[in-house]
N, C-alpha and C positions, 0 to 999 in steps of 0.2 A: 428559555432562550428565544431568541428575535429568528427573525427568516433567518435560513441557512441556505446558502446555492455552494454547490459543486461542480466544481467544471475541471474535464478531463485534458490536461496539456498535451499528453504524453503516454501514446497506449501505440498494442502493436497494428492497430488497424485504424483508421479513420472515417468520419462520418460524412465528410466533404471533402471534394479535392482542390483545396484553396489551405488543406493542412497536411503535414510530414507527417506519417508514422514511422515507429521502432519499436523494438522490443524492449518494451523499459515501462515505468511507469510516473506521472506526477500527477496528481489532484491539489487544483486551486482548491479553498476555503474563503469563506464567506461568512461569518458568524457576528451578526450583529455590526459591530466596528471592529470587528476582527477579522486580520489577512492571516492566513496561513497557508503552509505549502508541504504536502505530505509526498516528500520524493523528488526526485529531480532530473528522471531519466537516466537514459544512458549517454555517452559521451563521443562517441559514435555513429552519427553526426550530432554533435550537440544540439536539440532540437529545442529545447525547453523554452528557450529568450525567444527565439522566432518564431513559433507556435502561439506564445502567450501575446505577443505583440497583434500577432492577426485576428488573434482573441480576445483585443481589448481589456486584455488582463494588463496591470501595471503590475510588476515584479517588485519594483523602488519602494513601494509600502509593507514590505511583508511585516508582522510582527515575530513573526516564526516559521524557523524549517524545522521537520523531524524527520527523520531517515527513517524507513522502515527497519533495516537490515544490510546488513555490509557486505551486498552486490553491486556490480557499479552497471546493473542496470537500473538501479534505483538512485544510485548517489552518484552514478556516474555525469550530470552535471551539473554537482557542487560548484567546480571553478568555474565554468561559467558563467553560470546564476552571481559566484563570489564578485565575480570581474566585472558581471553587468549592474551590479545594483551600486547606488553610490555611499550607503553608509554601512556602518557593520551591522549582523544580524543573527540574533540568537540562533545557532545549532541544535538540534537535540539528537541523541544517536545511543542505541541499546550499548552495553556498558560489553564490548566485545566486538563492535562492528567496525573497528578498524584495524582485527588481525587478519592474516595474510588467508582467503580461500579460494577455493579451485571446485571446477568440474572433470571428474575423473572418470573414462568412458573406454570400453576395453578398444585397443589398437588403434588408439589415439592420443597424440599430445596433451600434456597436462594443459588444462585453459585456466587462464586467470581470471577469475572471476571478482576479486577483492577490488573497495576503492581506491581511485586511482591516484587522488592525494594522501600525503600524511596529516597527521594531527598538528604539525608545526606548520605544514603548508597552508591548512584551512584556516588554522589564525592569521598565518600572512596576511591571508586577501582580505580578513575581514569575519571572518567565522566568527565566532562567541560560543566555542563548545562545550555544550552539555551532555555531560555523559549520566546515562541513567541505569543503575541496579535495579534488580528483577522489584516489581513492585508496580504501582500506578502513580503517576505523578498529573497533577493538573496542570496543563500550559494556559491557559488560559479560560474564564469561568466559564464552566459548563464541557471544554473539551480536556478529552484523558486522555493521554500517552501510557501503557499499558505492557506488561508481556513480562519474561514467557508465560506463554500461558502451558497450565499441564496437560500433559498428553497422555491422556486417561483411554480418548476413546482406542480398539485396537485395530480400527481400519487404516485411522491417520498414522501413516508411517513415513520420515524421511527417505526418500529413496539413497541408495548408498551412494551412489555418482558423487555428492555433495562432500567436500572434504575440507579441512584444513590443518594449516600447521602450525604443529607445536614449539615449545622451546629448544626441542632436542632437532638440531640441523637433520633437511631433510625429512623429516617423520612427517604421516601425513595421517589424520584421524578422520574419522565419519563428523560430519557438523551437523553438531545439536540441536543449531539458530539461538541459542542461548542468548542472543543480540536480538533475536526479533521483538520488535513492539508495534503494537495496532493502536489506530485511535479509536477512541468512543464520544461523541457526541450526546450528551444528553440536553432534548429538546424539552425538558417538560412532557410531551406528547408520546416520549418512546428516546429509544436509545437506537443513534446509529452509527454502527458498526463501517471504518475502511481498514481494510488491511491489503498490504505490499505484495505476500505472496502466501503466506498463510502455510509457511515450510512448518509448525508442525500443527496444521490442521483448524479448518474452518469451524467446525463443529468445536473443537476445543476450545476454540477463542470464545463464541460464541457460550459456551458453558462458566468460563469467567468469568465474562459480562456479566447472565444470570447475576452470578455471586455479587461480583464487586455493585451490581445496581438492582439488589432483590427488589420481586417487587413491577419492576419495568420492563416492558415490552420492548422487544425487540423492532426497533421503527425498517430498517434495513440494514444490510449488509451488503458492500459493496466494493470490486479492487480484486486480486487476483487470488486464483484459491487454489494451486497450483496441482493441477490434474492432469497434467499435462502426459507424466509417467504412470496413470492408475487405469487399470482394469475396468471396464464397464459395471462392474455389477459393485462396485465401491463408488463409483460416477452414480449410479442408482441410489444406493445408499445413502448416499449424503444429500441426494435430492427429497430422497422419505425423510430424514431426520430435521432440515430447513423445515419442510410441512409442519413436523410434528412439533417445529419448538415456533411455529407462529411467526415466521421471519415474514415483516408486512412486503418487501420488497428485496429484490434480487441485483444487483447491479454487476455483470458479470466482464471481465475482464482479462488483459496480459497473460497470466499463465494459466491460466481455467482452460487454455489449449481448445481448439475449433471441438472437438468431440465431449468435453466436457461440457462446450457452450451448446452443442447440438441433445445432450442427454438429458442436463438442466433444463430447459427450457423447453425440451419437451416434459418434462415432470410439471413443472412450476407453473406453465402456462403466461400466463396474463402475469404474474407477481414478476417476473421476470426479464431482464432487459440487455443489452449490448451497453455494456459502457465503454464507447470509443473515444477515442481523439477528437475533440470538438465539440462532445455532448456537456450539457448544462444539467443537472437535477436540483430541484428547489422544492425545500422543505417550508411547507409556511406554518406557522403559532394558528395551535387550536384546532389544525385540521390532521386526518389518518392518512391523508393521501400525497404523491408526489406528483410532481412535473417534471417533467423529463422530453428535454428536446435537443436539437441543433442549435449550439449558438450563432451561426454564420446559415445565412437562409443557400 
């Protein structure tokens, strides 16, 4: 694969104050002649279009969106992205991320967590949706759309809060993420890893990978790994198991939550990094290493 750059739209903190944060997430793609767009933020202020605009990102070319997962702090801006761009544009979305979920939290209102269009609405504006069963599908050469991955290890556990609803009116079940899918990137050089929010488990995904790319190192992993609900000494853990599986780089994000970003990075050190709002990573052919900056001085 040719250079790869990643540039962060849409994360809950920012690297410059000349860009919005929120709690959501979107990564531009760069891959050779390839635009892609992994997320779309939240919708709350819709930040994605005027983010990218002051990032010099053009949205109008994309070849592909993929949805991590059907939070609408991830897809929650679909319609805008649908409304700003002027032609239609291939969707891809786990085969389940457009049923109805919630965050359920004791002595507190059900939250809606699901996105905020329907499936007849995303075609309106322009969507071209692609729904995808469990498995790995290539979007384009060299990049894989992926998931669920299994959830072997017994640290990684959905926290219960996470719910949704079934057929039966009313019923509300624990959510599996049965919808989640990560991409992978293979560089020739190594394989890297983004994922949305890694509901069941970064180390899982990561063990996939292994599978589906034996053989390949793991070049990075980077996007949110959601820590946010987990105990220090599973925040530890998961810091020794990165070590032990060779992950060349860290890109830490959205729901990795400040204390997982604080426990991480103290494990990992140097491999390790803040991937905000405004930052660029650029992967180049033939080399081990990344760069990793501010797009906007």
């Amino acid at each position: 694969m040719e250079r790869v750059r990643l540039v962060m739209l849409v994360e809950n903190t920012t690297c410059c104050e000349q860009l919005t944060p929120e709690h959501g997430l979107a990564v531009y793609i760069e891959a050779g002649e390839v635009r892609g767009l992994y997320d779309t933020g939240n919708a709350n202020p819709p930040l994605l279009v005027q983010n990218a605009g002051k990032l010099g990102v053009e949205l109008d070319g994309l070849d592909w969106v993929a949805i991590s997962h059907g939070h609408n702090d991830h897809g929650g801006g679909i319609g805008d992205l649908l409304t700003y761009i002027s032609r239609p544009v291939v969707m891809h979305l786990g085969s389940g991320a457009l049923n109805k979920k919630y965050s359920r939290k004791p002595n507190k209102p059900l939250e809606d967590k699901f996105l905020l269009l329907s499936k007849a609405e995303m075609q309106d504006k322009g969507g071209r949706l692609q729904e995808h069963a469990a498995g790995c599908s290539e979007l384009s050469p060299g990049i894989y759309y992926f998931g669920p991955s299994p959830m072997l290890d017994p640290y990684e556990l959905i926290p219960e809060r996470h719910v949704i609803a079934t057929a039966n009116p009313g019923e509300l079940v624990q959510d599996d993420f049965n919808d989640e899918r990560t991409l992978a990137l293979d560089t020739g050089d190594g394989i890297i890893i983004i994922t949305g929010c890694a509901h069941r488990g970064v180390i899982n995904i990561i063990r996939q990978v292994q599978e589906l790319f034996p053989g390949k190192g793991i070049r990075a992993v980077l996007g949110g790994f959601h820590l946010m609900d987990q105990e220090d000494t599973v925040i530890n853990y998961i810091a020794d198991e990165l070590l032990k599986l060779e992950v060349g780089a860290v890109g830490l994000a959205h729901c990795t939550g400040a204390r997982g970003m604080e426990l991480l990075g103290a494990r990992l050190g140097a491999k390790s990094f803040h991937f905000s709002t405004g930052v660029e990573v650029v992967f180049s052919p033939g080399s081990s290493g990344i760069e990793v900056r501010p797009v906007l001085d």
